[in-house]
N, C-alpha and C positions, 0 to 999 in steps of 0.2 A: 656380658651374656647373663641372662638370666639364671636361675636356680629357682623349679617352682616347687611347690609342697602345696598340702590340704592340712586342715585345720575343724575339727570338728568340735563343738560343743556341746558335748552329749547332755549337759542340764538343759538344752534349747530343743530338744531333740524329742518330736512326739511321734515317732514310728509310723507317717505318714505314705510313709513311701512314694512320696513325689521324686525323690532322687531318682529312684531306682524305676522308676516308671520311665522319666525322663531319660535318662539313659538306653535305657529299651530303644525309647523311641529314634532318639537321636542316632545310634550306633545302627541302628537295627539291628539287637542282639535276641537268637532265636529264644523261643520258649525252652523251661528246660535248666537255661544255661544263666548265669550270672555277672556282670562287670562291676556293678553297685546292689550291695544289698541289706538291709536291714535284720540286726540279730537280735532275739528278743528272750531276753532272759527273767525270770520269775523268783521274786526272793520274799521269803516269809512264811507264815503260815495262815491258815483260813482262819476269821475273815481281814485279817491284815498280811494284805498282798499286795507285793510292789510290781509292776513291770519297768523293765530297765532295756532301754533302745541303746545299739550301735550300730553308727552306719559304718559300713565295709567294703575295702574295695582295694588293689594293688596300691600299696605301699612307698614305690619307687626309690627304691631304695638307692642311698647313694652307690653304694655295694652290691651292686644285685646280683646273687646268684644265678638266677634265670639267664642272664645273660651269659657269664662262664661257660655254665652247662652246654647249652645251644650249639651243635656242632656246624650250622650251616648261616648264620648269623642272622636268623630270622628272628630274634629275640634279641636287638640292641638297644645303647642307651644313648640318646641323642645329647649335644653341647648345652642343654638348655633344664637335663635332668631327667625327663620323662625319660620314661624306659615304653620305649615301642618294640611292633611286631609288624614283621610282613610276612601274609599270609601266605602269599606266592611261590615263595623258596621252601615253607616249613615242611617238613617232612614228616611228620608228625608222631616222632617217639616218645614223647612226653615226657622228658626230662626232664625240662623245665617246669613240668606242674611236681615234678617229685623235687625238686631243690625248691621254690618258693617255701618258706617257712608259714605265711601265713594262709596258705590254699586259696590264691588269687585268680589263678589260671585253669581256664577251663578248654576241654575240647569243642571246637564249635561243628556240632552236630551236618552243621549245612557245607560246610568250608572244607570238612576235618584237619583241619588247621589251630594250631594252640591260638589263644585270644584270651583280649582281659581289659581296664583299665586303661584308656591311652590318656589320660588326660583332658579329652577330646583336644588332643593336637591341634586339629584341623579347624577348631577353633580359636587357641590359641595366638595360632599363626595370621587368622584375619582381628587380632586385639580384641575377642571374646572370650568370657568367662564360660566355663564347661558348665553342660546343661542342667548340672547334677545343685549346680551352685545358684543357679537363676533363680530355679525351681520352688527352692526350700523355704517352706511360710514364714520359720523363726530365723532365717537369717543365722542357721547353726552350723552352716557348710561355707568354707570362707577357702578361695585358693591364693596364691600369687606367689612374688617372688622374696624367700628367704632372705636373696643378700642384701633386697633392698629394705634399706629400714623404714623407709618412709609407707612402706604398703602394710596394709591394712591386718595385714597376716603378721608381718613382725612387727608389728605393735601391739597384737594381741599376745603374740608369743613372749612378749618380752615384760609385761606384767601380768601373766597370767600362770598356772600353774601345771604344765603339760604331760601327758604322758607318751609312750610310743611302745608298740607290740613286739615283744621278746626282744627287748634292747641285746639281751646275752648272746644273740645270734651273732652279732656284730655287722650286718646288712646294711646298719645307717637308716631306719623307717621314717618320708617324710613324710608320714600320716599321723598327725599329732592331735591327741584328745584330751581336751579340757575337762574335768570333772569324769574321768574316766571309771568305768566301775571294774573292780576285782572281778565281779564275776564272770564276765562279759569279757573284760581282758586275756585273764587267762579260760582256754578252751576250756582245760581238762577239769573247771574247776566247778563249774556244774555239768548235770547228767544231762541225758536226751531221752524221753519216753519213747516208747514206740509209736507216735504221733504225734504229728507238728501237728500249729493250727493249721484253721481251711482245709483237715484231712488229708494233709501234706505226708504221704505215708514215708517212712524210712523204714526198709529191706530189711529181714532178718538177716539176710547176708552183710550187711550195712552197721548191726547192730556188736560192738567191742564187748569183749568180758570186762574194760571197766563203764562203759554207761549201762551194762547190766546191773550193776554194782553186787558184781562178785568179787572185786577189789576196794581196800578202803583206798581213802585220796594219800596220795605219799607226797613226801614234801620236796617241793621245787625246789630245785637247784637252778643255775645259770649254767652255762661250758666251763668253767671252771673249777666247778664242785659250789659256789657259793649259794647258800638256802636264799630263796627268796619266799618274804612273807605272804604267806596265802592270809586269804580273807578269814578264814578259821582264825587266825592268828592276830588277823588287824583286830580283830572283834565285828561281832554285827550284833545288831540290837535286838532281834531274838534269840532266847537264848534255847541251849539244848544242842544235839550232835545235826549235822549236814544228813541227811539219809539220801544215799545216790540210789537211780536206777526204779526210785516207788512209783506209782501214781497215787497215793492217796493222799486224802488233805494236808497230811501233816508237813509233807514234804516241804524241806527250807528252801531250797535252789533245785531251779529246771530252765533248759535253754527246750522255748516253746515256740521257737521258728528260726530256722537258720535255712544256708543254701545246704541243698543235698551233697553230704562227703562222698567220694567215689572213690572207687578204687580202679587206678590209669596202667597198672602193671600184673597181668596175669600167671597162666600157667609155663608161655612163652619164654617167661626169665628163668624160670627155676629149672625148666629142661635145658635152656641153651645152656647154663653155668655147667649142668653135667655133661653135655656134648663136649663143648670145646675143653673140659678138663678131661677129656677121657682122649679127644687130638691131642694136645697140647702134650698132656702127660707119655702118651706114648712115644712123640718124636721127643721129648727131652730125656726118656731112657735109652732110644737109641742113638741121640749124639752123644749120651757117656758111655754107652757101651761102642762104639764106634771112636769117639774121641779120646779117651782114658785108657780102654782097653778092657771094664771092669768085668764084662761078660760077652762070652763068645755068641755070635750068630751069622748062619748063612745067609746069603741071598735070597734065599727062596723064605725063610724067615723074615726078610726088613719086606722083601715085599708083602708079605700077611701083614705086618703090622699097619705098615706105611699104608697101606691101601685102605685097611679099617680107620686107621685115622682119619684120612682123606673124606670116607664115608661118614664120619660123627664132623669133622670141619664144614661139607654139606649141608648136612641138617643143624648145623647151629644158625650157617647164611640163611638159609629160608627160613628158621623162628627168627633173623634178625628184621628181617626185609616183611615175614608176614605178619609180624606185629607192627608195622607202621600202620598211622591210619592213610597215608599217602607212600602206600608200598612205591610208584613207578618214579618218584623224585628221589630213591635212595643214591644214585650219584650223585649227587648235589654233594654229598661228605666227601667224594674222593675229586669232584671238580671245585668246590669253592668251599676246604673245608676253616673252618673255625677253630685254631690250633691251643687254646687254652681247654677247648672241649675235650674229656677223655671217653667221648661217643666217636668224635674226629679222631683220636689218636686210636683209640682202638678198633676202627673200622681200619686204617692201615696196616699196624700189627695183624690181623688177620687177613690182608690182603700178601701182604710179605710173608708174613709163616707160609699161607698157601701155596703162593709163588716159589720159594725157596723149598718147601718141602716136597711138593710136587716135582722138580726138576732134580732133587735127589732122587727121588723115587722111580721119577725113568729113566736115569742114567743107571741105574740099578737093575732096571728092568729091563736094559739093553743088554748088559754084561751078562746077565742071565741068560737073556736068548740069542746070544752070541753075537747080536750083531756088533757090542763093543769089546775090546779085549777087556776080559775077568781081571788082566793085571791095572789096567785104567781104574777100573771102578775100586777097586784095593787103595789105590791109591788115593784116591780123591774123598776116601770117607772121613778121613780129620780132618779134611777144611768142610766140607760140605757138614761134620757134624758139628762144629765149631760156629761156624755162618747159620745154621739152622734153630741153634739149642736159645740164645737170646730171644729169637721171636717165637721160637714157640714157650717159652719162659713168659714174653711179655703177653701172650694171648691169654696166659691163662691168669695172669695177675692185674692187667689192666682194671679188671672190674671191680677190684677195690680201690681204684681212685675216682673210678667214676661214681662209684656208691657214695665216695665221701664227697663227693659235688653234689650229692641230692639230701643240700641242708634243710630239707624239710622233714627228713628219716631220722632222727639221731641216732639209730640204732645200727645204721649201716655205716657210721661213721668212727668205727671201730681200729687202731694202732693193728690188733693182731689179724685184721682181715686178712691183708695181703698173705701171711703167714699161714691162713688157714685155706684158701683157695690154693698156694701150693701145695703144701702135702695132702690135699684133698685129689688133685691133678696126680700126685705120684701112689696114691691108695689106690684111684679108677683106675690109671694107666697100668700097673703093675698086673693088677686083677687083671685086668683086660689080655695085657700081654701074655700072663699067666694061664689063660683062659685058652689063647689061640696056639699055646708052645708048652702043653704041661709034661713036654719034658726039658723045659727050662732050667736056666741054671740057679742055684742057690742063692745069687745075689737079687735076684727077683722075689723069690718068698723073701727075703730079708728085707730088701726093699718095702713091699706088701705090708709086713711085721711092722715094720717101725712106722711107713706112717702113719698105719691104723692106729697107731698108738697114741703118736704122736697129735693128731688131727683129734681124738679122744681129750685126751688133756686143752689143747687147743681151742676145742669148744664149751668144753665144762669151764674152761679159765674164763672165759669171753662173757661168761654168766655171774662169775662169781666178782670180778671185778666190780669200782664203781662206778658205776654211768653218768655221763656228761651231762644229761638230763633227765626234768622228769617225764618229757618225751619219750625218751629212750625207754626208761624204765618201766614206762606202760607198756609199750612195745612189746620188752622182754618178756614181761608179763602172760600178755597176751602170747606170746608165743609158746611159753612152760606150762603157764596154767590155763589158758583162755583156750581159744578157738581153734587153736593148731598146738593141742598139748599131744595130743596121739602125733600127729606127724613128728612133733620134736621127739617124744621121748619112746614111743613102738616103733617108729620109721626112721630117723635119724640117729638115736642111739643106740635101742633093739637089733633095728633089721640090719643098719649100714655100717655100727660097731659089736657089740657083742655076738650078733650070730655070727660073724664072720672070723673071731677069735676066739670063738666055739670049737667050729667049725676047722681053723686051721692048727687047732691043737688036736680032735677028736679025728676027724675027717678032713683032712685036707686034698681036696676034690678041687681041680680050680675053678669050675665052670658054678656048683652051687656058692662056695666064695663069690665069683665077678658078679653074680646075678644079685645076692646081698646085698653087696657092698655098690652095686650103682643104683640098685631102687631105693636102698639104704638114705644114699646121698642127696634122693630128689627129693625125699620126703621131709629131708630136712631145707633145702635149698626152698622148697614150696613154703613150710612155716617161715621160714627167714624171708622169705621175701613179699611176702601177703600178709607177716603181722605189722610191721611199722605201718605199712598204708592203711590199717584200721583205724589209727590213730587221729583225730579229726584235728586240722592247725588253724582251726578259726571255731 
């Protein structure tokens, strides 16, 4: 069986864009959107000015994340290497464009279906070369088959001197560049004006605090903390500092066409994370206070809670389902799901918390309106909160492993996540319950206490830590100091920590507490999850 890869030779390479036209044509990919495209990056000063072409396009990696992610297997990787897509089954939550590291995958406007890249398969399979490769006037775009040595690719690979796009990631990229340039290689490593050529505009909403260049460039790291040499460092033959973010002549390095970055994850994530931690959180107080013993409540108390929960478990399904771009195929997860996905596993988790929680709730609801004996429902609250407290534990933690499958964020691929959505889950939940029972018992404000505290430290650690990359650490960046600094530090620390232990030292009120501390928590859930996807991976 084959093994194919690409092979580019960026010193053959004159920014013609035959590839990327050809492909167009071939695939028939809408305007807009991109499978092959040409990067053009600008180094030196006037009037010694270089431009430097790379052609670009899914990677196939042996490892592909995109695939993992994909809860419904519409993003697989065939015996032969190519990593394909069927547009038929996708559902279209865009996970997969948030895991690709090198921002391959785009949504196809016409389909709304993820797409990218196939290789041209479909040529493959009748013994042809992909369009991208006919095309090319210098003979700079070479495909075939790795294992074979005899082809034309591994003879070039094999005395030639290659590179491949964030080896650190560890994905396996078989898209290999000869004479590859630093700057062009790594993204972060030149700016973007506020204009591409041919008046190619990029959004102020489009535009990060580091291609502003309100950041200087920080030094690359790999996943494992190792520095990798920026071009700064290799030397380049102008001399003087990089200035990010100018337009004026002086400027050393500018990327002066690329494809348009987007951003594929809205305001829909950062609500849903506080919905389902405000369910979540509430039935994992009452299967310890039910299960344990730790605090006393009636019936007519689990159903307030149980019911409010119920109501934020609601509204997390419909921001889950109306953020698809193909809302009406969301069964596809629960009929033919993709079990390495934690979009597949947590779309169960919250089908099972519901399930389970709901049939507590009206067997609760029975004993209450007598139609079941009060002794029955007494009885059944230790298994029922026992059977309940795992899934609702796992609703609310799921989403840091799915965070860490979208290896294209490094910033959400965080050890203390999981850590931090729980006592974030028991900060809402408590507030919440606190909110609907204030005359609650004491282990509730205690509760409340410790994990505003806790979640406090929690997040201030997650900053102060070293970052895996320097992905990451734009990100962060961009989250403290860039474009979401008011949300992190007025709204996720002001509003969602300190007024609320203000407040529950000075006043303690529970209802202006829970209102704090869950707008608190979205303002910060909004910065965390809108700044990594500022971040451009090509």
């Amino acid at each position: 069986m084959a093994n194919y890869a690409f092979l580019i030779d960026q010193s053959k390479c004159i920014g013609c864009h035959a590839c990327s036209t050809a492909c167009k044509q071939e695939n028939q990919v809408p305007l807009g959107v991109y499978r092959t495209w040409v990067k053009y990056v600008e180094t030196g000063a006037y009037p010694d000015v270089r431009r430097r072409f790379q052609v670009t396009r899914c990677n196939h990696c042996i490892n592909p994340p995109c695939v993992r992610i994909c809860p419904v297997t519409a993003m697989y990787q065939r015996a032969d290497g190519i990593v394909e897509f069927d547009p038929s089954i996708c559902i279209g939550c865009k996970s997969c464009m948030q895991a690709c590291p090198y921002d391959a995958i785009y949504l196809d406007p016409e389909t709304n279906a993820a797409a990218k890249c196939t290789f041209c398969a479909h040529r493959i399979e009748l013994g042809l070369e992909p369009a991208c490769v006919i095309v090319c006037p210098e003979h700079a775009i070479l495909s075939g088959d790795l294992d074979d040595p005899a082809s034309e690719l591994s003879r070039k690979l094999s005395s030639a001197q290659a590179t491949v796009l964030k080896p650190e990631q560890g994905t396996g990229p078989k898209l290999f560049y000869i004479n590859g340039n630093d700057w062009s290689l790594h993204a972060s490593a030149s700016s973007a004006s506020e204009t591409f050529l041919w008046a190619d505009k990029i959004t102020e909403q489009n535009i990060s605090v580091y291609e502003r260049g309100a950041l200087e460039l920080p030094v690359l790291r790999s996943k494992s903390g190792a520095p990798i040499r920026t071009p700064q460092e290799q030397g380049h033959p102008q001399n003087g500092p990089i200035q990010l973010g100018g337009l004026a002549s002086e400027q050393m390095v500018q990327t002066s066409y690329n494809a348009q970055h987007k951003i594929q994850w809205h305001w829909q994530l950062p609500t849903y994370l506080v919905t389902k931690s405000i369910a979540g959180g509430l039935f994992m107080l009452l299967s310890l206070g039910a299960g344990l013993g730790l605090f006393p409540f009636d019936s007519l108390t689990f159903l307030t809670a149980g019911f409010t929960a119920m109501v934020f478990m609601l509204i997390t399904t419909i921001l889950l389902i109306q953020d698809l771009s193909q809302p009406k195929r969301f069964l596809n997860i629960l009929q033919h799901p993709q079990w390495k996905s934690w979009v597949a596993r947590g779309a169960y988790f919250m089908v099972s918390f519901t399930a389970l929680a709901g049939l507590w709730w009206l067997l609760e609801g029975g004993a209450y309106l007598g139609l079941l004996p009060a002794e029955f429902a007494t009885a059944i609250r230790p298994f029922a909160a026992w059977i309940t407290f795992p899934f609702a534990l796992g609703v609310v933690v799921y989403t840091a492993f799915l965070l860490g499958q979208a290896e294209g964020r490094d910033m959400w691929q965080s050890s203390l996540l999981p850590f931090q959505l729980l006592s974030q889950s028991f900060l809402v939940g408590s507030a919440v319950f606190w909110a609907l029972n204030p005359a609650s018992s004491d282990f509730l404000r205690l509760v409340f206490l410790a994990s505003l505290l806790i979640n406090l430290t929690l997040t201030l650690a997650a900053k102060a830590m070293p970052f895996a990359s320097e992905i990451a650490l734009l990100a962060s960046r961009e989250m403290t100091h860039g474009r979401y600094r008011r949300h992190y530090w007025w709204g996720g620390i002001g509003l969602g920590h300190a007024l609320p232990l203000v407040l529950f030292i000075i006043f303690p009120s529970a209802l202006p507490i829970a209102l704090a501390a869950v707008t608190g928590l979205f303002f910060y859930e909004y910065a965390f999850a809108m700044a990594p996807q500022r971040i451009p991976n090509s």
